[in-house]
KERO-312556 format. One record per residue (C-alpha): residue number from 0; residue in one letter; x, y, z. Coordinates in steps of 0.1 Angstrom, whole numbers, plus 5000, padded with zeros to 4 digits. Example, Ala and Ser with C-alpha at 12.3 -4.5 7.8 and 13.67 -1.06 7.14 Angstrom:
+-----+----+------+------+------+
!   i ! aa !   xx !   yy !   zz !
+-----+----+------+------+------+
!   0 !  a ! 5123 ! 4955 ! 5078 !
!   1 !  s ! 5137 ! 4989 ! 5071 !
+-----+----+------+------+------+
END
This chain:
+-----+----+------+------+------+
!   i ! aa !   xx !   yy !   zz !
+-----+----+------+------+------+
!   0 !  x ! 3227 ! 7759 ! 8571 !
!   1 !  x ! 3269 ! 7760 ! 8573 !
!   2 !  x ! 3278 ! 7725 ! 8591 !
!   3 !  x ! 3313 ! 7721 ! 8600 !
!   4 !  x ! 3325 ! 7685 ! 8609 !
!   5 !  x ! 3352 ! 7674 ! 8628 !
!   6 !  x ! 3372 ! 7645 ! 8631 !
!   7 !  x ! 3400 ! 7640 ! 8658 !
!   8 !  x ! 3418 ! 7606 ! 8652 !
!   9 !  x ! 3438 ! 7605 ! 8685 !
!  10 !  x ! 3464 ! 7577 ! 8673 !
!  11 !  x ! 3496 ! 7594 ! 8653 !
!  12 !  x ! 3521 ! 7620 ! 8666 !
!  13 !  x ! 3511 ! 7651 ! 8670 !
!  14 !  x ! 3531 ! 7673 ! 8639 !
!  15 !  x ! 3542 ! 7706 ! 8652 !
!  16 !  x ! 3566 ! 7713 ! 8621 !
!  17 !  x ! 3545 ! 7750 ! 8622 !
!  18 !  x ! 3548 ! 7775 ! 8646 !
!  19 !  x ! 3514 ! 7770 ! 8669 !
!  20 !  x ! 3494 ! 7805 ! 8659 !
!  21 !  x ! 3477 ! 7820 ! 8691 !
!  22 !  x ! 3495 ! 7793 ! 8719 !
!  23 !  x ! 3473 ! 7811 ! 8750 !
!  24 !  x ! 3445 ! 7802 ! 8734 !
!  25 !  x ! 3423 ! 7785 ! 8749 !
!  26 !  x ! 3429 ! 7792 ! 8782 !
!  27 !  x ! 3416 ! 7767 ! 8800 !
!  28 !  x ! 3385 ! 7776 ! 8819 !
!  29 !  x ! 3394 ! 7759 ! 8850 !
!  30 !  x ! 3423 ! 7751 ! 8865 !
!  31 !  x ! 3443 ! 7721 ! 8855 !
!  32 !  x ! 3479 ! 7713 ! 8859 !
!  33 !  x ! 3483 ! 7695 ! 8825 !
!  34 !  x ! 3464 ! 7708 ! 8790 !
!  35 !  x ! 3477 ! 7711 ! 8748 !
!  36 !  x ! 3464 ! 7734 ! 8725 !
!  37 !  x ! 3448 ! 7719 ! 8690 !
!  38 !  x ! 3454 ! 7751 ! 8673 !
!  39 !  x ! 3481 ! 7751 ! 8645 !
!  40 !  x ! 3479 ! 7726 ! 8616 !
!  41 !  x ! 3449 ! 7706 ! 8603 !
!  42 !  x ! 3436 ! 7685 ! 8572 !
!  43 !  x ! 3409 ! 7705 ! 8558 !
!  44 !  x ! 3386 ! 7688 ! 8531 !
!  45 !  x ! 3355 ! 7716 ! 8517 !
!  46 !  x ! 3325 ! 7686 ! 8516 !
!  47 !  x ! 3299 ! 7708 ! 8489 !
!  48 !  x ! 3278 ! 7675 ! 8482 !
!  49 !  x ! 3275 ! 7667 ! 8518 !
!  50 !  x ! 3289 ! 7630 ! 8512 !
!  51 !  x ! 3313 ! 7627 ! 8537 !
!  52 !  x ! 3292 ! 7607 ! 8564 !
!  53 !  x ! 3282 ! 7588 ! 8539 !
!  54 !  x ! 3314 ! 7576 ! 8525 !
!  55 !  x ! 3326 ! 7579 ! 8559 !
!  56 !  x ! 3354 ! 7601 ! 8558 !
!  57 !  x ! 3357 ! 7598 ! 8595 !
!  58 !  x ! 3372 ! 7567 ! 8597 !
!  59 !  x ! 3404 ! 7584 ! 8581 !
!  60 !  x ! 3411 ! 7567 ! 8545 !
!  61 !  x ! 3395 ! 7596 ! 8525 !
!  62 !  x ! 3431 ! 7623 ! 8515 !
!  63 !  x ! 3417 ! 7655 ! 8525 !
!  64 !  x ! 3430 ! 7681 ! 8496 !
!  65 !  x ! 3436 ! 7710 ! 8520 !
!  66 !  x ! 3453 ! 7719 ! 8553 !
!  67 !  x ! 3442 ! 7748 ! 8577 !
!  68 !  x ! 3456 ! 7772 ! 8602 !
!  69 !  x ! 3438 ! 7767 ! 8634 !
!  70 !  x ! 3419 ! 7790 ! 8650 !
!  71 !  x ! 3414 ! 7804 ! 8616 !
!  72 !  x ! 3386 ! 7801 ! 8597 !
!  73 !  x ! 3385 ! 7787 ! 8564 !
!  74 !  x ! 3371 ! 7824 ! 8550 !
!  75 !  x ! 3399 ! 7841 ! 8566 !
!  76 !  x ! 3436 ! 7844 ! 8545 !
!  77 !  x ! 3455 ! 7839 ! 8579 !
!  78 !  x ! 3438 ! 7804 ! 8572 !
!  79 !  x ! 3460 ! 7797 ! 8547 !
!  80 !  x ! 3427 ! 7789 ! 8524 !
!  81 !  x ! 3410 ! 7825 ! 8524 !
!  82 !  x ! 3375 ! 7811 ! 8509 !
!  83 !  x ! 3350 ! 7829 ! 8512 !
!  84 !  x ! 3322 ! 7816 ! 8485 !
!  85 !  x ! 3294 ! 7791 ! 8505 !
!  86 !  x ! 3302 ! 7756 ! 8513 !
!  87 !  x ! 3276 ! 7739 ! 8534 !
!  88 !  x ! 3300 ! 7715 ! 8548 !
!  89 !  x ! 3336 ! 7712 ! 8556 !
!  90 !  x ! 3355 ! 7691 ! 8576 !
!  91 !  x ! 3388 ! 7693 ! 8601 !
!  92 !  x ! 3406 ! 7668 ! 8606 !
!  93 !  x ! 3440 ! 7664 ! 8635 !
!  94 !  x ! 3459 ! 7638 ! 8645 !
!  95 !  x ! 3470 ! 7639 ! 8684 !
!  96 !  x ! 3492 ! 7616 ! 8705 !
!  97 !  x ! 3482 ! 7623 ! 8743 !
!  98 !  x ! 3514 ! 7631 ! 8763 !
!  99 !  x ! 3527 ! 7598 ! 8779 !
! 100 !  x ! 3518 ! 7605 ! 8815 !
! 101 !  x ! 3480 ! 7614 ! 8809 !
! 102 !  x ! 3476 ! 7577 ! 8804 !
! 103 !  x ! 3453 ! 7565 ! 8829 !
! 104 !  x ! 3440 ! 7602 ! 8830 !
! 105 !  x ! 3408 ! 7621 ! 8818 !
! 106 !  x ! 3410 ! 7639 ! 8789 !
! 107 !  x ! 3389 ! 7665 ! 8779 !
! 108 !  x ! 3378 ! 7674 ! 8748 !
! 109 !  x ! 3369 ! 7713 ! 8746 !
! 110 !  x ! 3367 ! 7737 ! 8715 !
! 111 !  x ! 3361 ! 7776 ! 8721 !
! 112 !  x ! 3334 ! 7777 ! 8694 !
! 113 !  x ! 3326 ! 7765 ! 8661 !
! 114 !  x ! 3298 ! 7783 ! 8637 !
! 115 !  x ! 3275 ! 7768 ! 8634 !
! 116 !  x ! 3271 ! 7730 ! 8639 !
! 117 !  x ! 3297 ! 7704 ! 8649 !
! 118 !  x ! 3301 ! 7663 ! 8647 !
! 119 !  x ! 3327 ! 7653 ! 8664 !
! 120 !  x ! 3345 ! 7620 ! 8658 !
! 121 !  x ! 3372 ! 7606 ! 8679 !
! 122 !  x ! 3397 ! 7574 ! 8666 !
! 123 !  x ! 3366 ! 7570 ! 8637 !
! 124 !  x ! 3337 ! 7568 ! 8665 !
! 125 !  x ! 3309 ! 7595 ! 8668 !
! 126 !  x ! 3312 ! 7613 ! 8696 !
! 127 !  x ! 3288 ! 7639 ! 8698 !
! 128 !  x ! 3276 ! 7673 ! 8683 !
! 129 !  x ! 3265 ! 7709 ! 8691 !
! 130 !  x ! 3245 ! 7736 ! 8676 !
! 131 !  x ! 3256 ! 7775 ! 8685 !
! 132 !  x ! 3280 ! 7795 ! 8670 !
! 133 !  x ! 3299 ! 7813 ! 8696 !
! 134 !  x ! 3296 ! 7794 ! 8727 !
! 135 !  x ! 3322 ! 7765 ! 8739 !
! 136 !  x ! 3316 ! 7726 ! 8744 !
+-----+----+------+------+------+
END
């Protein structure tokens, strides 16, 4: 089974030294007046032993060797990795500075899809997972 984890630290500035690829996406599904794209730019780390929740690469220390364009996939050469041999797990990894006037605010936390299972951590704390590949949570 392909797990994919994810780890969102939400304390440093947000780096948009690329270009974001796809900026409409995702649309968000309701309306809101305020909302940032994640795509672009993110620490990528292939995890082939499956020790990363272990050694507890969410709490940020562990240098992930990679980087990844988001909403590529890792086996796709727009990713900038183009990898298409089996790892069981990888991870993703962004830093994100909420805009200034969302303090106070509700944030929202929403990715499109991810195949085939997602952790999510947020500033080093589990947050939740999902199973499914092509279905938003």
């Amino acid at each position: 089974m392909l797990r994919r984890l994810f780890f969102l630290p939400i304390t440093a500035v947000l780096l948009w030294a690329q270009e974001v690829p796809r900026p409409e996406y995702p649309q968000p599904q309701f309306q809101r007046e305020q909302w940032m794209t994640l795509n672009g730019t993110w620490e990528f780390e292939f995890d082939d032993k499956d020790v990363g929740v272990a050694e507890n690469w969410s709490a940020g220390a562990k240098k992930f060797s990679r980087n990844i364009l988001v909403p590529f996939c890792f086996e796709s050469k727009k990713s900038g990795i183009g990898d298409t041999s089996f790892h069981p797990v990888v991870w993703y990894r962004r830093a994100v500075t909420l805009p200034a006037d969302w303090k106070g605010k509700r944030a929202i936390l929403n990715f499109g899809a991810v195949d085939y299972l997602a952790r999510v951590w947020v500033n080093g704390r589990f947050a939740g997972e999902h199973t499914g590949g092509h279905v938003g949570f």
